[in-house]
Backbone as a ProteinNet text record, in pm:
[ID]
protein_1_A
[PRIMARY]
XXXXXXXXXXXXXXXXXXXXXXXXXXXXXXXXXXXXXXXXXXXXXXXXXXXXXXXXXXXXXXXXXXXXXXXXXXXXXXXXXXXXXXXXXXXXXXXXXXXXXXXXXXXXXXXXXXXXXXXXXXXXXXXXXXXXXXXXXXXXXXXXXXXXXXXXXXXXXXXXXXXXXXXXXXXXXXXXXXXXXXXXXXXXX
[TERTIARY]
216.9	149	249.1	195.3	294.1	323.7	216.3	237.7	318.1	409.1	450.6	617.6	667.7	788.3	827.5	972.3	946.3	977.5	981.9	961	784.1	697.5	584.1	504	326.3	227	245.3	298.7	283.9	130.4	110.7	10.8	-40.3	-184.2	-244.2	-317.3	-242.6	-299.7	-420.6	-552.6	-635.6	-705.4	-678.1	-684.4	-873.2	-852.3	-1002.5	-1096.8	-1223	-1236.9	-1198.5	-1137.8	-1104.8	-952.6	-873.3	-724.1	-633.5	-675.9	-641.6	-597.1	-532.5	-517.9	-554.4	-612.8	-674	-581.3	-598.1	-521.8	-595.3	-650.2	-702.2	-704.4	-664.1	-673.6	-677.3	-763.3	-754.1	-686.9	-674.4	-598.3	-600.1	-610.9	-603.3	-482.5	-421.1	-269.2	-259.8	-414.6	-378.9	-284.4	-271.9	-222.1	-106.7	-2.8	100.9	191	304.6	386.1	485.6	525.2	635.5	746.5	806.5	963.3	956.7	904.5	919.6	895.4	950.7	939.3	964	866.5	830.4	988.6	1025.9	1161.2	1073.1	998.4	950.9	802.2	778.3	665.6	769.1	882.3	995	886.5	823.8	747	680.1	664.6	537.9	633.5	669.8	764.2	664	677.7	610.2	480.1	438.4	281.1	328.4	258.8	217.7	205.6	244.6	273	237.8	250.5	194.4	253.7	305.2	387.5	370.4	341.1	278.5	404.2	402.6	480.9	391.6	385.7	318.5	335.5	476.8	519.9	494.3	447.7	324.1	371.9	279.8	337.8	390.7	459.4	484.8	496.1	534.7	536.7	412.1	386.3	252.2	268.8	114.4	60.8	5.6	102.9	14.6	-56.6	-159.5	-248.2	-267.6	-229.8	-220.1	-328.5	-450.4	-540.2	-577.4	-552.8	-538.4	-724.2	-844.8	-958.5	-936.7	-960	-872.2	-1089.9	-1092.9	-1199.2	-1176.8	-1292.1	-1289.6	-1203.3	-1186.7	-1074.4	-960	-878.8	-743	-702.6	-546.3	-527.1	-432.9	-406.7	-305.4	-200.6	-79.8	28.9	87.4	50.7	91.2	224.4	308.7	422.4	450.7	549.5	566.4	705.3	780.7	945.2	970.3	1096.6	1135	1201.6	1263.8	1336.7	1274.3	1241.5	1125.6	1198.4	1350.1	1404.9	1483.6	1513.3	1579.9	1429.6	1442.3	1374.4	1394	1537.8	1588.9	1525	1448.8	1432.6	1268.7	1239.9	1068.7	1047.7	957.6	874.1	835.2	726	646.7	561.8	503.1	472.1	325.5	219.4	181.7	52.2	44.8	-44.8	-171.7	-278.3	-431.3	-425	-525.8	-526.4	-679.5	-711.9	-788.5	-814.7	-868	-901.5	-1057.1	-991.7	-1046.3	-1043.8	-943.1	-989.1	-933.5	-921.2	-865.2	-716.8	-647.7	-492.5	-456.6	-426.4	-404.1	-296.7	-194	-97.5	-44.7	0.1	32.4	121.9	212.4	371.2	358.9	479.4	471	560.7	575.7	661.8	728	785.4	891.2	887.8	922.1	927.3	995.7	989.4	1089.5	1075.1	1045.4	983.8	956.2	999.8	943.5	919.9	797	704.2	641.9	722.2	626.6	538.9	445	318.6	356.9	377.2	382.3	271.7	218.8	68	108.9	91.7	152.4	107.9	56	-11.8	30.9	-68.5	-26.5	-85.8	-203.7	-303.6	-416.8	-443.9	-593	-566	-682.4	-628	-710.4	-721	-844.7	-797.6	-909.5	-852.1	-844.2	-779.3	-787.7	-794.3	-831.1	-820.4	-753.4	-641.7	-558.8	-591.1	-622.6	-667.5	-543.1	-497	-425.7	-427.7	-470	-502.6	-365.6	-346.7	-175.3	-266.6	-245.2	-297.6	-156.7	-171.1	-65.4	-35.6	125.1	156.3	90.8	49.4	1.8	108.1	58.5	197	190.9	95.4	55.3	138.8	194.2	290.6	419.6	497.3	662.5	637.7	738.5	810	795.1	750.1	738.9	579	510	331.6	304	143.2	47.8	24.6	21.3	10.4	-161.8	-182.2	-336	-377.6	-468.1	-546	-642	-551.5	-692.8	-806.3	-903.5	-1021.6	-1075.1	-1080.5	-1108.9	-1267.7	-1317	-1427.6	-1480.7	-1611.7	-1688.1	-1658.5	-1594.1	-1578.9	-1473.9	-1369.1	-1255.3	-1135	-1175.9	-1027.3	-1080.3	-970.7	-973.9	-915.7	-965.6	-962.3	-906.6	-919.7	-914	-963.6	-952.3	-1056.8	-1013.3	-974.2	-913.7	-1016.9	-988.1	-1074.6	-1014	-1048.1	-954	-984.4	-874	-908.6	-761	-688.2	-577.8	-525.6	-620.4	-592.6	-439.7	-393.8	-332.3	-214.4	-183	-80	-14.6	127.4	207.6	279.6	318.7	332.4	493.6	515.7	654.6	698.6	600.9	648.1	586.3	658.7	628.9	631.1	507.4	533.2	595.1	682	780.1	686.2	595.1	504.7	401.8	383.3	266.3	248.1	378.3	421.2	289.5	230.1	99.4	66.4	42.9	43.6	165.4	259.8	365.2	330.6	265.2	184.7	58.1	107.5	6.1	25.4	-93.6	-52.1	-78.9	-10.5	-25.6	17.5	-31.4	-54.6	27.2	92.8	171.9	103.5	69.5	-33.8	89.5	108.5	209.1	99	96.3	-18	53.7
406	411	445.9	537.7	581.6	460.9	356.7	256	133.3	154.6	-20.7	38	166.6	95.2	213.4	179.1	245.2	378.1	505.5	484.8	424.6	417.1	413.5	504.1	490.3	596.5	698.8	816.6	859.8	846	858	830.5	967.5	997.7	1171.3	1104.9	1130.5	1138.8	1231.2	1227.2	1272.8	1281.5	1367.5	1400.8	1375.7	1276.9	1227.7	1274.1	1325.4	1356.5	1310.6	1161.9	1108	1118.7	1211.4	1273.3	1121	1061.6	976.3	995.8	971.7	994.1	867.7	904.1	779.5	823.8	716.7	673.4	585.5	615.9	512.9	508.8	390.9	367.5	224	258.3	100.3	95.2	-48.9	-35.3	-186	-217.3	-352.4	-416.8	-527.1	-566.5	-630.8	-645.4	-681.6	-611.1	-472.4	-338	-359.2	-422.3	-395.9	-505.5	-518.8	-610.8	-684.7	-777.3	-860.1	-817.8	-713.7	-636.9	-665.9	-714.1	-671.4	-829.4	-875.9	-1020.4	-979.9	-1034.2	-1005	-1117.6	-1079.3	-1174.1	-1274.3	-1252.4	-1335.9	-1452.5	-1376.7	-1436.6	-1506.6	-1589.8	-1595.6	-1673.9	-1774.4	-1836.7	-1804.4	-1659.7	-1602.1	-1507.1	-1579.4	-1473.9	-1496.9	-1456.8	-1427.6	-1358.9	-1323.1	-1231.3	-1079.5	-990.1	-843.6	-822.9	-663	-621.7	-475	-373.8	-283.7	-213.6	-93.1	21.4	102.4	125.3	184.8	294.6	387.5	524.1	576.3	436.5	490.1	594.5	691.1	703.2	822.5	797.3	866.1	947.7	1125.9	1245.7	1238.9	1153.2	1167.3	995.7	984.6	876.2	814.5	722.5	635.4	521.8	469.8	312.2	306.9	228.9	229.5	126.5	66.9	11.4	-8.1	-102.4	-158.2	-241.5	-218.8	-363.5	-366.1	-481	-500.8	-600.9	-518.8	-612.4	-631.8	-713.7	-846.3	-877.9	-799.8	-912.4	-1073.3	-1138.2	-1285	-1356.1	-1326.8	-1398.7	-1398.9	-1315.4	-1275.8	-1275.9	-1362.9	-1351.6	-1298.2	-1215.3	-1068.7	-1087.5	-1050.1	-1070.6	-897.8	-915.5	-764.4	-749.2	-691.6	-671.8	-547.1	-525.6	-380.7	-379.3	-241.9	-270.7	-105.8	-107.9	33.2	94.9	38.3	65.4	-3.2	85.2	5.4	-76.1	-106.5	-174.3	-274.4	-204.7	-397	-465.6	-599	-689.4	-723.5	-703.4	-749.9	-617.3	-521.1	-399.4	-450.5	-581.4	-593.9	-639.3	-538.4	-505.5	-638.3	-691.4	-797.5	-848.4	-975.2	-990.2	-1120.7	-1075.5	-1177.8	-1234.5	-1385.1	-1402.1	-1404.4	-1337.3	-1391.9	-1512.7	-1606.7	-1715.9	-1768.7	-1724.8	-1747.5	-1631.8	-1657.1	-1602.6	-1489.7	-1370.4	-1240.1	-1205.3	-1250.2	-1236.1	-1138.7	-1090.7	-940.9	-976	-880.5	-891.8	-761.7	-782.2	-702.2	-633.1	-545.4	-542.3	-435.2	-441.9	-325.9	-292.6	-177.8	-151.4	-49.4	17.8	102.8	171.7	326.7	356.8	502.4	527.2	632.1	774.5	866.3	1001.8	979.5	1028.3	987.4	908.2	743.6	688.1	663.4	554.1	557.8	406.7	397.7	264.3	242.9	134	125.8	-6.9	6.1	-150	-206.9	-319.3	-369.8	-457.1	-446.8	-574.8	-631.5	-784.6	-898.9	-971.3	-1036.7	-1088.8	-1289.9	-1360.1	-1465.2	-1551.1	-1546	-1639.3	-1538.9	-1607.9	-1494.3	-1315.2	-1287.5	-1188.5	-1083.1	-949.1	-861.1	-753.8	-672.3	-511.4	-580.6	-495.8	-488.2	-373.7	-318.9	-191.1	-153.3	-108.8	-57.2	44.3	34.3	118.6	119	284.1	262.2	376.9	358.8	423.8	423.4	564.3	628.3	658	626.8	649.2	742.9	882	957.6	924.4	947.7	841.9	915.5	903.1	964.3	975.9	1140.7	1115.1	1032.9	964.4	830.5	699.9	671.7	587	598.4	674.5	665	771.1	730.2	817.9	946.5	1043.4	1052.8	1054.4	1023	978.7	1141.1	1094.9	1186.7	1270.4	1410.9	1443.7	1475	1443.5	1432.1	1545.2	1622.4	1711.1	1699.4	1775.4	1691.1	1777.7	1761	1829.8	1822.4	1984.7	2002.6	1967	1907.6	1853.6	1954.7	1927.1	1995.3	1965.7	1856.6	1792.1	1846.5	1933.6	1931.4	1876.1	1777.9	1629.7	1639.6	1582.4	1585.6	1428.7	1508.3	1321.4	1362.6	1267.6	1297.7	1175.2	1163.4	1088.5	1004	955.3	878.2	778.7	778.5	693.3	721.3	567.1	585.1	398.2	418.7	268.9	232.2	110.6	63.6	68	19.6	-19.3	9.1	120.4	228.1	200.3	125.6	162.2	4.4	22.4	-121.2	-151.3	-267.2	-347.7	-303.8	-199.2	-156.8	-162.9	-140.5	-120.2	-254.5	-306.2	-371.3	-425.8	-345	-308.9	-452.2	-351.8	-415.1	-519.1	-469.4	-559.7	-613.3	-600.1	-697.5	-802.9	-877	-1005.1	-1047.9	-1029.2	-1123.6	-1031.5	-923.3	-785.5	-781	-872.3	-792.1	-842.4	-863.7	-825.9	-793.9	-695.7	-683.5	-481.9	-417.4	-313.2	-232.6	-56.8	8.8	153.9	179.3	377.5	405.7	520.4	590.1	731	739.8	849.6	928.2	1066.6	1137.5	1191.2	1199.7	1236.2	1376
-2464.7	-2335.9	-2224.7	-2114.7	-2011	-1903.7	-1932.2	-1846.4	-1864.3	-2024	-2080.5	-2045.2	-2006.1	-2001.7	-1862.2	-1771	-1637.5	-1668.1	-1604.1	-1418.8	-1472	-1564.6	-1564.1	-1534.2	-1560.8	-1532.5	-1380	-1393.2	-1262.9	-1202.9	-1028.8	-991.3	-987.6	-987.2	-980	-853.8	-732.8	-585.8	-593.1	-557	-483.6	-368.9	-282.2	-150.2	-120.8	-45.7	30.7	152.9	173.5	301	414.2	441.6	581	561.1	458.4	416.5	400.6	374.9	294	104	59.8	-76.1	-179.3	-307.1	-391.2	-530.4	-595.6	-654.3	-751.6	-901.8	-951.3	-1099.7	-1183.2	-1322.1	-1385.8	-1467.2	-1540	-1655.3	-1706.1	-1831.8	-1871.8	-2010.1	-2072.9	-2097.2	-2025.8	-2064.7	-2177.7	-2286.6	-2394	-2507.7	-2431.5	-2519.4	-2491.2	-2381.2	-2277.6	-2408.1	-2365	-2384	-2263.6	-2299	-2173	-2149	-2073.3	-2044.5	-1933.1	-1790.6	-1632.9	-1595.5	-1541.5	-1457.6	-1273.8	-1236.1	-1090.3	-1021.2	-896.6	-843.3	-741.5	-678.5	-569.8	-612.8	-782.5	-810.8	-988.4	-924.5	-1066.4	-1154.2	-1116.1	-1218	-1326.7	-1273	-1389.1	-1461.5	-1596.6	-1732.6	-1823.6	-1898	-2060.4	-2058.1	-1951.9	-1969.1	-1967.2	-2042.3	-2038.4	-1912.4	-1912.7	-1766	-1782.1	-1669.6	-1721	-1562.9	-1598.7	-1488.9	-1417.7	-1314	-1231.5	-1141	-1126	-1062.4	-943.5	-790.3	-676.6	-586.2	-611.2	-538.1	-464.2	-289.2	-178.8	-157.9	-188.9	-85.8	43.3	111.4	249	334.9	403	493	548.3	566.1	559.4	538.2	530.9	485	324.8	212.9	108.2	66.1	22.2	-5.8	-138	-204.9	-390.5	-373	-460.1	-519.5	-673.3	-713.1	-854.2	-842.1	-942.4	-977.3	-1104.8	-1117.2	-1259.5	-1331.7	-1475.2	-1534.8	-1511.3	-1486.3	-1469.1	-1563.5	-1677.7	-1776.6	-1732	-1649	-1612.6	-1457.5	-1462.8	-1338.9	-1296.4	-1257.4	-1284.3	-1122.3	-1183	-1052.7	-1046.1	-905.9	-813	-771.7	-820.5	-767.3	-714.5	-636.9	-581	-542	-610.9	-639.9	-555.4	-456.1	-484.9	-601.9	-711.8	-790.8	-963.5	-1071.8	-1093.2	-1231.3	-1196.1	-1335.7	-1251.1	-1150.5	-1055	-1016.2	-1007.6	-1004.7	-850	-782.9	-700	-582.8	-624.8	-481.1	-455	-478	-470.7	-340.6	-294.3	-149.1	-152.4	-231.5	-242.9	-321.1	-363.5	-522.4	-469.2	-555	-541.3	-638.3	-679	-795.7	-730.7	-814.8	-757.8	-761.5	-669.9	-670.8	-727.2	-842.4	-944.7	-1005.3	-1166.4	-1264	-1203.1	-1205.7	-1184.2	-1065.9	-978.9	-780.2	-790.6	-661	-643.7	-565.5	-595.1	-543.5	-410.9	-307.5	-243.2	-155.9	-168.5	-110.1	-2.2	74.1	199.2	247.5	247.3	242.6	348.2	440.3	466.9	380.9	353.7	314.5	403.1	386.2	451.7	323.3	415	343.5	257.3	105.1	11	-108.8	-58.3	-94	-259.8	-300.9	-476.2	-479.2	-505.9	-482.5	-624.6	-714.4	-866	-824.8	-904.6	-889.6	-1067.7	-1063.5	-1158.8	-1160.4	-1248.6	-1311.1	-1409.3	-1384.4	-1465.7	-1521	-1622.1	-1689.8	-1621	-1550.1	-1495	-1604.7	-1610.8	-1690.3	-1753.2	-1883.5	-1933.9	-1987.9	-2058.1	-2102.5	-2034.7	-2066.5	-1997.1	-1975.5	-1890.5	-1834.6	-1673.1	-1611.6	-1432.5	-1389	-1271.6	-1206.9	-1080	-1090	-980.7	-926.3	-788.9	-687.1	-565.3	-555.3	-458.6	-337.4	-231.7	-116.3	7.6	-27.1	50.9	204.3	352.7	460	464.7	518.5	595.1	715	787.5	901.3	1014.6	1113.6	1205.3	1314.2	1389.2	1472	1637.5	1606.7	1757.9	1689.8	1541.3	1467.9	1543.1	1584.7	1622.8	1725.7	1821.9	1925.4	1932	1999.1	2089.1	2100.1	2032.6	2031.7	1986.2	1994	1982.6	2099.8	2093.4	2222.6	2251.3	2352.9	2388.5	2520.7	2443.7	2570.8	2635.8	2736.1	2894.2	2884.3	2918.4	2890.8	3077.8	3090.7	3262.1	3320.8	3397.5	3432	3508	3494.1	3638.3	3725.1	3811.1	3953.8	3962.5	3871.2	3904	3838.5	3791.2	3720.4	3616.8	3515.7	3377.5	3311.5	3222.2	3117.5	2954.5	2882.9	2729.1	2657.2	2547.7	2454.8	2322	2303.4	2206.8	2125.4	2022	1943.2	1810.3	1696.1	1602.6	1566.3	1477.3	1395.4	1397.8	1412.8	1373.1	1245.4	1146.7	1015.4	983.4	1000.3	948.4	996.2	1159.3	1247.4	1180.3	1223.1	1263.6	1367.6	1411.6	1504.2	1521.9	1638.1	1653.5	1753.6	1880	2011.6	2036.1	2177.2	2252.2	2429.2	2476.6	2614.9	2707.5	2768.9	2899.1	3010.7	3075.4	3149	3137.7	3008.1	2904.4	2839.8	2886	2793.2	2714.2	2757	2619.2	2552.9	2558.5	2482.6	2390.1	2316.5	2207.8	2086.2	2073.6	1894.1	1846.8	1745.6	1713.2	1676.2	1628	1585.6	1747.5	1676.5	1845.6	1809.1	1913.6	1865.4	2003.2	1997.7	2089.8	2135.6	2263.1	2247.4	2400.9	2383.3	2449	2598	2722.5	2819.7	2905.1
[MASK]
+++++++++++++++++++++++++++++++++++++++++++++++++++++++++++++++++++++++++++++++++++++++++++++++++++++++++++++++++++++++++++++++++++++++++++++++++++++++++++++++++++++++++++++++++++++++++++++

């Protein structure tokens, strides 16, 4: 199996109408064997695991969810390096038998992001779904640049609309003190 030992299953990105990219496969860790121990989740050794090769066309937000059959409670890990234990983004066990596991990284151009699925408790299939958001350029310096649109009266405006989901918490305005957390878009005028 391309998934039991690393770099693991490469991912086959497919490009989405809202240009988002998907990412999706299942697989039974009864097939897998025990080689990969998660660092932040040390407790959980001796379960089947199974290899995942996330790694996103481009700079962005990636999005890992592991759905676990009700028998199994499957641990999400996410490594830049997919044989050190020690490069893990972040790890984490469902907190019951079949819940869903969910994880959110940014990553940078370049980028090599493996998902490891871990066998915590129980046996079963799970399904890894992973959704790459591309970075937008309202994410970093120098913003999005935005066009004014000329009015009948004369003056002009522009229009913004959009969803956070996507953005993270980087800037934090100077005369807003209660305004510094939280996510935020950079828009250029």
């Amino acid at each position: 199996l391309p998934s039991e030992t690393c770099p693991g299953e490469k991912a086959s990105w497919a490009m989405q109408p809202d240009g988002s990219y998907l990412h999706q496969v299942s697989a039974d860790l009864d097939a897998h064997w025990d080689e990969h121990t998660p660092r932040y989740c040390s407790s959980v050794s001796g379960g089947k695991d199974s290899v995942h090769d996330l790694s996103p066309p481009g700079p962005g937000t990636l999005e890992v969810t592991i759905d676990a059959d009700p028998g199994l409670r499957p641990v999400l890990s996410l490594r830049s390096d997919c044989e050190d234990r020690y490069s893990e983004l972040d790890c984490e066990v469902a907190s019951s038998d079949g819940a869903t596991v969910t994880q959110r990284v940014r990553v940078n151009a370049g980028a090599t992001v493996f998902a490891l699925v871990d066998q915590y408790i129980g046996t079963g299939t799970f399904t890894l779904t992973a959704r790459f958001h591309p970075e937008s350029t309202a994410e970093t310096c120098p913003g999005e640049a935005l066009a004014w649109v000329s009015e009948t009266d004369g003056s002009s405006s522009f229009e913004v609309s959009g969803d956070f989901a996507d953005f993270w918490d980087e800037q934090s305005p100077i005369y807003c003190s209660e305004a510094t957390d939280g996510r935020d878009a950079i828009y250029a005028l």
